[in-house]
mmCIF file of the N, C-alpha and C atoms, coordinates in Angstrom:
data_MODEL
# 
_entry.id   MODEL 
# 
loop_
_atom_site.group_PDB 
_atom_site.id 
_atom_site.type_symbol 
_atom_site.label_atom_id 
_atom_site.label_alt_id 
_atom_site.label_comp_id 
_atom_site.label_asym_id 
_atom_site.label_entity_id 
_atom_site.label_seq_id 
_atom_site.pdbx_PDB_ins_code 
_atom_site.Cartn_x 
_atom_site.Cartn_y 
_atom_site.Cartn_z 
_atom_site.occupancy 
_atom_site.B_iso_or_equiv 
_atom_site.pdbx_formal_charge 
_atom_site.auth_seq_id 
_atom_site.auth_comp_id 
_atom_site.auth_asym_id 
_atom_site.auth_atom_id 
_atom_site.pdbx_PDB_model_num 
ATOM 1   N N  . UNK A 1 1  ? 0.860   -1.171  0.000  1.00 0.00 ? 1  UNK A N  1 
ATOM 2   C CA . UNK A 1 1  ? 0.000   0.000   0.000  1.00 0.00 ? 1  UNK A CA 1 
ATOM 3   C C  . UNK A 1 1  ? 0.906   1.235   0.000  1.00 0.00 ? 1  UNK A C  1 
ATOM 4   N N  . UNK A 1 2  ? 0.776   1.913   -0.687 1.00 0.00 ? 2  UNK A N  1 
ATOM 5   C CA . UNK A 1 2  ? 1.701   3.567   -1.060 1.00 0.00 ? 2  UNK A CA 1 
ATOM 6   C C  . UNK A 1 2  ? 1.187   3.886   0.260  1.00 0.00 ? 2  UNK A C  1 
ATOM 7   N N  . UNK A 1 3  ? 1.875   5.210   0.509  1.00 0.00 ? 3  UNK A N  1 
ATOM 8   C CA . UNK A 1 3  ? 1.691   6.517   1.416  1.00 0.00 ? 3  UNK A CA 1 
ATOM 9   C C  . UNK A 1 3  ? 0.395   6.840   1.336  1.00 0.00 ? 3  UNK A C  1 
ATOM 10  N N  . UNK A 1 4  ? 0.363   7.749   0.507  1.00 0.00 ? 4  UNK A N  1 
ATOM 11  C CA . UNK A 1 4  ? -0.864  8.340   -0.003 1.00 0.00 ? 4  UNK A CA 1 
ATOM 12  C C  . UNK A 1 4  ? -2.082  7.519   0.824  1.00 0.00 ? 4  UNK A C  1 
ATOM 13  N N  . UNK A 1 5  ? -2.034  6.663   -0.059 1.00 0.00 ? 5  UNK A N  1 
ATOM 14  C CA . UNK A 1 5  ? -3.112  5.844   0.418  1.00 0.00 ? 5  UNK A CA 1 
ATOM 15  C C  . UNK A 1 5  ? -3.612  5.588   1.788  1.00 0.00 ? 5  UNK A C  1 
ATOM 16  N N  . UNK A 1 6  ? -2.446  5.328   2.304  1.00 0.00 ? 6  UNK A N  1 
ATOM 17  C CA . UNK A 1 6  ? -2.653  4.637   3.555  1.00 0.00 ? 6  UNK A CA 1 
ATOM 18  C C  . UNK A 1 6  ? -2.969  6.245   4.702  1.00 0.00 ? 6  UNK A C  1 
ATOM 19  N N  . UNK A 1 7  ? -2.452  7.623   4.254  1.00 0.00 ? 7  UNK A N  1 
ATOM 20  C CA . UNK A 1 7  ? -2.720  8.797   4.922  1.00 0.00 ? 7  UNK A CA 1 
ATOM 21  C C  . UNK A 1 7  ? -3.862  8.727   4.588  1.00 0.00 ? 7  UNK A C  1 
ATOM 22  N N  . UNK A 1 8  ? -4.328  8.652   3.491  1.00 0.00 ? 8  UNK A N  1 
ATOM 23  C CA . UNK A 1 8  ? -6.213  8.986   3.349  1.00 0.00 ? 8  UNK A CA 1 
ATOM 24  C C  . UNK A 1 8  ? -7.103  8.109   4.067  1.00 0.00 ? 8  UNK A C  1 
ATOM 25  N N  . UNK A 1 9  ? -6.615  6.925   4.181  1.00 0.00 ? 9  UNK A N  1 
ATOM 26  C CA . UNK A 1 9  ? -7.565  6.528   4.791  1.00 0.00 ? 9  UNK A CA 1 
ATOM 27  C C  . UNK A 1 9  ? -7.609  6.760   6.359  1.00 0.00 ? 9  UNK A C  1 
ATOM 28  N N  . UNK A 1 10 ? -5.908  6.865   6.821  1.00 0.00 ? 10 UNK A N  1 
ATOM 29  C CA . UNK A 1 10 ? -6.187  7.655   8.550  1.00 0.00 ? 10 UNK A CA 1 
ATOM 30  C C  . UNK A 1 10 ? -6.972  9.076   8.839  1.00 0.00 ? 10 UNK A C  1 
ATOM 31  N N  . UNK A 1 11 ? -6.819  9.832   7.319  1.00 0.00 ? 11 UNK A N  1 
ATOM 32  C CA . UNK A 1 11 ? -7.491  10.837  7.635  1.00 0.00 ? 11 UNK A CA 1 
ATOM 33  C C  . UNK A 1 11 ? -9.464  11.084  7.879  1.00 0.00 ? 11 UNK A C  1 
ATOM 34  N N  . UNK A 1 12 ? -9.741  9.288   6.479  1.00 0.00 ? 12 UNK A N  1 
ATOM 35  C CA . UNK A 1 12 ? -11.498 9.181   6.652  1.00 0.00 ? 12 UNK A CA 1 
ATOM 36  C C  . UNK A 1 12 ? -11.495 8.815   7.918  1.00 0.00 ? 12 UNK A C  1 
ATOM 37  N N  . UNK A 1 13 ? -10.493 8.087   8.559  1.00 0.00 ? 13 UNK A N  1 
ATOM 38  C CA . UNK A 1 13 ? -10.841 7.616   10.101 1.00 0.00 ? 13 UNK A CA 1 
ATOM 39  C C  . UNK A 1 13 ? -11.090 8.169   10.976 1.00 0.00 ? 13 UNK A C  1 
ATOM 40  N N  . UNK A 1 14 ? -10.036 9.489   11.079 1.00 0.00 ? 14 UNK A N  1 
ATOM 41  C CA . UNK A 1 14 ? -10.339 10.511  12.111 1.00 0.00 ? 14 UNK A CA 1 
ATOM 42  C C  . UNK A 1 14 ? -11.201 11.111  12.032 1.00 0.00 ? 14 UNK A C  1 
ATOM 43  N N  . UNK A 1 15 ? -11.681 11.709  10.395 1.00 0.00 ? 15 UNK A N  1 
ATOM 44  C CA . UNK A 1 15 ? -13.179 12.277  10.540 1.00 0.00 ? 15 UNK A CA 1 
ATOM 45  C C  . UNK A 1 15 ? -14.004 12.046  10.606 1.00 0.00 ? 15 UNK A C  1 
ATOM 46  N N  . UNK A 1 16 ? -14.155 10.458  10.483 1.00 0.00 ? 16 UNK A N  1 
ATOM 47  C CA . UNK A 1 16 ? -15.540 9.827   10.869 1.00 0.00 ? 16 UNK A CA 1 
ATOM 48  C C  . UNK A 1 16 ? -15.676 9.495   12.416 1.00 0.00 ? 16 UNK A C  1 
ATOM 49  N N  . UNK A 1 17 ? -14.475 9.686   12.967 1.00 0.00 ? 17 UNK A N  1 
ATOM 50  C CA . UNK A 1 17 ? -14.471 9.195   14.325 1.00 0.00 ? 17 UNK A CA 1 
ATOM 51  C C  . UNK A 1 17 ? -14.819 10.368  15.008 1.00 0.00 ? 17 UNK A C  1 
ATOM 52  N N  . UNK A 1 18 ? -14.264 11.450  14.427 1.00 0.00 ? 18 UNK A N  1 
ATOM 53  C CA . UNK A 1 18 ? -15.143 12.521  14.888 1.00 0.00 ? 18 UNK A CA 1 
ATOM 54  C C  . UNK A 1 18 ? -16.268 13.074  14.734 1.00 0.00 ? 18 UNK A C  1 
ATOM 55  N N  . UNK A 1 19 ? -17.054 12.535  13.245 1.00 0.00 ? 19 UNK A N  1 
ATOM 56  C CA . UNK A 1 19 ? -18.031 13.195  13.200 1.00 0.00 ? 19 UNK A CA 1 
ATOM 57  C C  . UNK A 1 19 ? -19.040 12.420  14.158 1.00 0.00 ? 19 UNK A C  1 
ATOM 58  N N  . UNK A 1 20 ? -19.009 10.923  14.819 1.00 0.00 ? 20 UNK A N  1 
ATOM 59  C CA . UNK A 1 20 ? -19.367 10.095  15.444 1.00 0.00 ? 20 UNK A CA 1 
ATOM 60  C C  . UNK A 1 20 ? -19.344 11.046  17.014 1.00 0.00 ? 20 UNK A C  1 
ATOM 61  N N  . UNK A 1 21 ? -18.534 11.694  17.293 1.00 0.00 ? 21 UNK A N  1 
ATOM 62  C CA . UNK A 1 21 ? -18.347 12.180  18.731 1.00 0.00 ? 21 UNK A CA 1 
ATOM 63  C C  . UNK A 1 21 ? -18.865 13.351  18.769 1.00 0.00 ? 21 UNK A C  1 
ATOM 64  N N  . UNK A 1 22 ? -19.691 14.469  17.444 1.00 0.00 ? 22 UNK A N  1 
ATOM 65  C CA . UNK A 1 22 ? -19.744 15.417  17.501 1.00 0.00 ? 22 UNK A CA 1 
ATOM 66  C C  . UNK A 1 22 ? -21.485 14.960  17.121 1.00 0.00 ? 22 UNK A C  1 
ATOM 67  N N  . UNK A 1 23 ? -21.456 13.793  16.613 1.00 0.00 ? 23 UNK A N  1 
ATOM 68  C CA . UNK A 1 23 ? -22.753 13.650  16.363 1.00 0.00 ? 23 UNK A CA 1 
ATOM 69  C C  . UNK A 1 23 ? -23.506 13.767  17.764 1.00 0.00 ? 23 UNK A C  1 
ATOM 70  N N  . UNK A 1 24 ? -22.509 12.897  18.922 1.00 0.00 ? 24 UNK A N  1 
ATOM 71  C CA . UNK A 1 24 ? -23.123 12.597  20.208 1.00 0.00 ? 24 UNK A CA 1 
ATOM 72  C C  . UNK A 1 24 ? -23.271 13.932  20.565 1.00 0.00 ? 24 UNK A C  1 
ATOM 73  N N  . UNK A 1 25 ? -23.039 14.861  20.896 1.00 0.00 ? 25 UNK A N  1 
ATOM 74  C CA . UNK A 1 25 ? -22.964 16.257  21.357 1.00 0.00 ? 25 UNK A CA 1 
ATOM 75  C C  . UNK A 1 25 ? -24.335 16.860  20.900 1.00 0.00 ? 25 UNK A C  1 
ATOM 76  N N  . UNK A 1 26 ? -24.629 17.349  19.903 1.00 0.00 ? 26 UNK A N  1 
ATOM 77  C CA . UNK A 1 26 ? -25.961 17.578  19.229 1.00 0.00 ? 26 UNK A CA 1 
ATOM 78  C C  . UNK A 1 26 ? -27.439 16.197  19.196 1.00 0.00 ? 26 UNK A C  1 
ATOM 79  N N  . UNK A 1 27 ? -28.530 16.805  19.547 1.00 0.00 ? 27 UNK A N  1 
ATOM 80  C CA . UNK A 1 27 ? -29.685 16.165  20.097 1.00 0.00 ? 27 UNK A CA 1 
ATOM 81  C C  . UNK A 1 27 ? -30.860 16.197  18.882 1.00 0.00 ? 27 UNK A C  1 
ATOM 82  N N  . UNK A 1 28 ? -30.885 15.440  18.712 1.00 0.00 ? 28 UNK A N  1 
ATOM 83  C CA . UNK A 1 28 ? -31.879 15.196  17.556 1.00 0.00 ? 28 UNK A CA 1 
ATOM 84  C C  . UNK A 1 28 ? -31.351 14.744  16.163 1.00 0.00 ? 28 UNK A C  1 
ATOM 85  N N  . UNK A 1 29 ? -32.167 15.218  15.606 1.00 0.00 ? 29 UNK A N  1 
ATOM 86  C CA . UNK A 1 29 ? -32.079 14.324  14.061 1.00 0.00 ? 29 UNK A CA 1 
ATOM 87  C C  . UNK A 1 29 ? -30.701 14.327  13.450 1.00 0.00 ? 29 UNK A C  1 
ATOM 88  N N  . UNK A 1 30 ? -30.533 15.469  13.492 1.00 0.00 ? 30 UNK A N  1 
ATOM 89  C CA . UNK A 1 30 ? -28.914 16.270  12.980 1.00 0.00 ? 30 UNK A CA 1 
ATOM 90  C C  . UNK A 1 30 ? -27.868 15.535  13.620 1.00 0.00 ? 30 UNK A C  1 
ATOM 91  N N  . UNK A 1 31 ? -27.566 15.058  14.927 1.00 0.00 ? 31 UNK A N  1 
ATOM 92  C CA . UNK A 1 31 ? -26.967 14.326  15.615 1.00 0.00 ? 31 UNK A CA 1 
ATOM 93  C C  . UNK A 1 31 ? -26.762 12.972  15.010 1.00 0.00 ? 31 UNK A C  1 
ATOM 94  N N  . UNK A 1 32 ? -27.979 12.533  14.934 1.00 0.00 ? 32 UNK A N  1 
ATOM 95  C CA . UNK A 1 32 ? -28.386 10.853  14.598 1.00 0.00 ? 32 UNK A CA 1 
ATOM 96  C C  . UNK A 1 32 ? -27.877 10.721  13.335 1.00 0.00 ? 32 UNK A C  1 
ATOM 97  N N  . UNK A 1 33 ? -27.780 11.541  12.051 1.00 0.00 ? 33 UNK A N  1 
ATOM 98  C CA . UNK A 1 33 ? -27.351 11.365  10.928 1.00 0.00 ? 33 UNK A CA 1 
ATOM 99  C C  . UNK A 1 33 ? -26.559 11.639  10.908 1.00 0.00 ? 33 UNK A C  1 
ATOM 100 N N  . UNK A 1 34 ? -25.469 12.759  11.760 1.00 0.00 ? 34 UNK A N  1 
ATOM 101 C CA . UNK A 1 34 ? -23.640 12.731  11.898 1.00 0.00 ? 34 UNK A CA 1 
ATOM 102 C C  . UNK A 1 34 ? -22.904 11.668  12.231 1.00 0.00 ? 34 UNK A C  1 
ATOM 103 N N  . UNK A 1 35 ? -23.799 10.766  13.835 1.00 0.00 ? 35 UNK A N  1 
ATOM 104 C CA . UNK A 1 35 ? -23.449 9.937   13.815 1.00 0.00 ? 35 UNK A CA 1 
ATOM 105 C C  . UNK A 1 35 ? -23.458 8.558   13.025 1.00 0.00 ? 35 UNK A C  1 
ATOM 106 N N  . UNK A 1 36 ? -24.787 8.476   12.172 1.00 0.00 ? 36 UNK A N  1 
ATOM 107 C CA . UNK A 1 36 ? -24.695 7.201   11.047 1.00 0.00 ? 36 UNK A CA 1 
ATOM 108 C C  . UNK A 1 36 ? -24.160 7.600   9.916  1.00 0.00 ? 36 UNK A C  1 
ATOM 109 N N  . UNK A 1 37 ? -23.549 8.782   9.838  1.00 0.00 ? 37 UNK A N  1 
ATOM 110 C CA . UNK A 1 37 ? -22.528 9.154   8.443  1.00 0.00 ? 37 UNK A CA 1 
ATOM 111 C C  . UNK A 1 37 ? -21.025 8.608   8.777  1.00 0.00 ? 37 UNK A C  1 
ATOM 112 N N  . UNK A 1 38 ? -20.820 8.659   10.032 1.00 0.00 ? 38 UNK A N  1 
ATOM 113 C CA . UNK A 1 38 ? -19.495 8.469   10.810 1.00 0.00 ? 38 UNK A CA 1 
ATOM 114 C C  . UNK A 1 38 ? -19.055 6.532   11.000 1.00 0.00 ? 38 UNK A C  1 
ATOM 115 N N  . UNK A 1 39 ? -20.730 6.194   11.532 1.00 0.00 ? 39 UNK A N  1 
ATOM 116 C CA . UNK A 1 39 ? -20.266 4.988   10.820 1.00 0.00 ? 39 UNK A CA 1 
ATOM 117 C C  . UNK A 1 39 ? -20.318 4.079   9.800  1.00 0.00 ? 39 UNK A C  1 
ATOM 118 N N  . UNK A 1 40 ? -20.985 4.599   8.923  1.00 0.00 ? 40 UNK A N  1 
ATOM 119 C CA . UNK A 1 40 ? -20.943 4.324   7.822  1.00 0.00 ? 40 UNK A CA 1 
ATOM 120 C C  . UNK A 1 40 ? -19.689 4.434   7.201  1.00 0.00 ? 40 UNK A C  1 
ATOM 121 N N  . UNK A 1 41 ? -18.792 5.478   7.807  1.00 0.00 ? 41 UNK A N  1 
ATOM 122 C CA . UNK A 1 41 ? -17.669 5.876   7.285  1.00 0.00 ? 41 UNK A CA 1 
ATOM 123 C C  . UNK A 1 41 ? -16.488 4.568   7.621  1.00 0.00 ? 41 UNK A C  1 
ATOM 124 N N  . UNK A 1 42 ? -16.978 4.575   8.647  1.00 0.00 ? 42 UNK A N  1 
ATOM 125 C CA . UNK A 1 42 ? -15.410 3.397   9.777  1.00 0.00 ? 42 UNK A CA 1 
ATOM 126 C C  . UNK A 1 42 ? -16.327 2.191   9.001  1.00 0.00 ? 42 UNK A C  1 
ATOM 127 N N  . UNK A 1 43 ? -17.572 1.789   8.742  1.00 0.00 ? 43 UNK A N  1 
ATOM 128 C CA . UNK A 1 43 ? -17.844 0.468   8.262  1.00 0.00 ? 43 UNK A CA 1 
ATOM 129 C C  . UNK A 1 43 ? -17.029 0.149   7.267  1.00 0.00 ? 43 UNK A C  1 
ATOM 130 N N  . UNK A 1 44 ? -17.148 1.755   6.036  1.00 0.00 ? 44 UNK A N  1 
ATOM 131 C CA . UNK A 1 44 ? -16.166 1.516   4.793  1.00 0.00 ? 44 UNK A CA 1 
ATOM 132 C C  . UNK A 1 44 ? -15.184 0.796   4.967  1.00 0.00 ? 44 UNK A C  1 
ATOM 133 N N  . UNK A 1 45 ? -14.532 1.479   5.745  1.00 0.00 ? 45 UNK A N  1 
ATOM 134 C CA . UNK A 1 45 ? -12.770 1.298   5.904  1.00 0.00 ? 45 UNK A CA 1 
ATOM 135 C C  . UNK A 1 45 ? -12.531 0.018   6.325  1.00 0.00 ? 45 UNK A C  1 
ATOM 136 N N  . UNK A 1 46 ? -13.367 -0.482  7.579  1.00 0.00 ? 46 UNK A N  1 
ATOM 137 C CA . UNK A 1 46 ? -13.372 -1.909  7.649  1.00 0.00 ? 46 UNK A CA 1 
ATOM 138 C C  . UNK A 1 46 ? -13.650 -2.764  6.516  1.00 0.00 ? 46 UNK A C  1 
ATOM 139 N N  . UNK A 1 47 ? -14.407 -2.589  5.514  1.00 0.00 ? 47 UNK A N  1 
ATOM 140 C CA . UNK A 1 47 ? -14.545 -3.643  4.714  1.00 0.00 ? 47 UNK A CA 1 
ATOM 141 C C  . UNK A 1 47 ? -14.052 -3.698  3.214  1.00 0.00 ? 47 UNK A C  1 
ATOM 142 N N  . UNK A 1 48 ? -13.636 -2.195  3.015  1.00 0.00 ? 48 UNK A N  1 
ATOM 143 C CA . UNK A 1 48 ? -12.534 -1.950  2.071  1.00 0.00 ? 48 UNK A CA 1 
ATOM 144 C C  . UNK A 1 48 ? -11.005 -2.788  2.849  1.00 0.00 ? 48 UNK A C  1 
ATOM 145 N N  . UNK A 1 49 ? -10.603 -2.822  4.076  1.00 0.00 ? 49 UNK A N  1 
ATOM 146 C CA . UNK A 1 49 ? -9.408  -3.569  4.857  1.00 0.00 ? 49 UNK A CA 1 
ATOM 147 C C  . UNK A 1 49 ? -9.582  -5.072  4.270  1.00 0.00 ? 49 UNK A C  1 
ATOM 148 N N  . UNK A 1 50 ? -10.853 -5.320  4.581  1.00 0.00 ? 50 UNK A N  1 
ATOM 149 C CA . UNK A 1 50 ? -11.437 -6.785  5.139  1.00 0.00 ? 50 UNK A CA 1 
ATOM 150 C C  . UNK A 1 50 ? -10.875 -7.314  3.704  1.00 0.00 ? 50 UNK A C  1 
ATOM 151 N N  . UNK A 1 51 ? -11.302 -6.887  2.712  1.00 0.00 ? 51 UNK A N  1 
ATOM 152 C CA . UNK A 1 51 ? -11.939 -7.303  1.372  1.00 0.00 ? 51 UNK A CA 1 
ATOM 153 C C  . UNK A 1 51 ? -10.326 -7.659  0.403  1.00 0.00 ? 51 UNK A C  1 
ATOM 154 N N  . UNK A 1 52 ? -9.348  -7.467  0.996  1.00 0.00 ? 52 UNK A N  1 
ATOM 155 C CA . UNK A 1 52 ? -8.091  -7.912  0.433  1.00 0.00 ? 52 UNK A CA 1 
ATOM 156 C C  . UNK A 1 52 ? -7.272  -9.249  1.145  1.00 0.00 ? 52 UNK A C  1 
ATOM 157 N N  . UNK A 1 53 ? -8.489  -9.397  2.329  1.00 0.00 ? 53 UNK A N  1 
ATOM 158 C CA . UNK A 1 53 ? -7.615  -10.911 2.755  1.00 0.00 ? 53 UNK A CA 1 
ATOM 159 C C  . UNK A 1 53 ? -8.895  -11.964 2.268  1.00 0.00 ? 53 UNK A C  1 
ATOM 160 N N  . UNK A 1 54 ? -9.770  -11.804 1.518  1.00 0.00 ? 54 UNK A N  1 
ATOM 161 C CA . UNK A 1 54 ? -10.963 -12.693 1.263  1.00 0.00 ? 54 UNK A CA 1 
ATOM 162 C C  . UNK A 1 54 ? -10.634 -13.934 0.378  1.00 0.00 ? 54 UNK A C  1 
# 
């Protein structure tokens, strides 16, 4: 795996990990969809990972 690569994906990590923690902070709908954007985000990454030892 190049550089590149492997920085972009620490960088979807951190922002989904944050948008997950910022989702929790805000109450209601807006919240609930930061946080299922966030994991939707870390699901990616897990199964984009997963999907090269299959």
């Amino acid at each position: 795996m190049n550089k590149a690569k492997y920085w972009f994906q620490v960088a979807v990590f951190i922002i989904c990990f944050l948008l997950i923690i910022y989702g929790q902070k805000n109450i209601g709908y807006t919240g609930l969809a930061l946080q299922l954007l966030g994991l939707v985000g870390l699901l990616s990454l897990l199964w984009r990972y997963n999907k090269n030892y299959q």
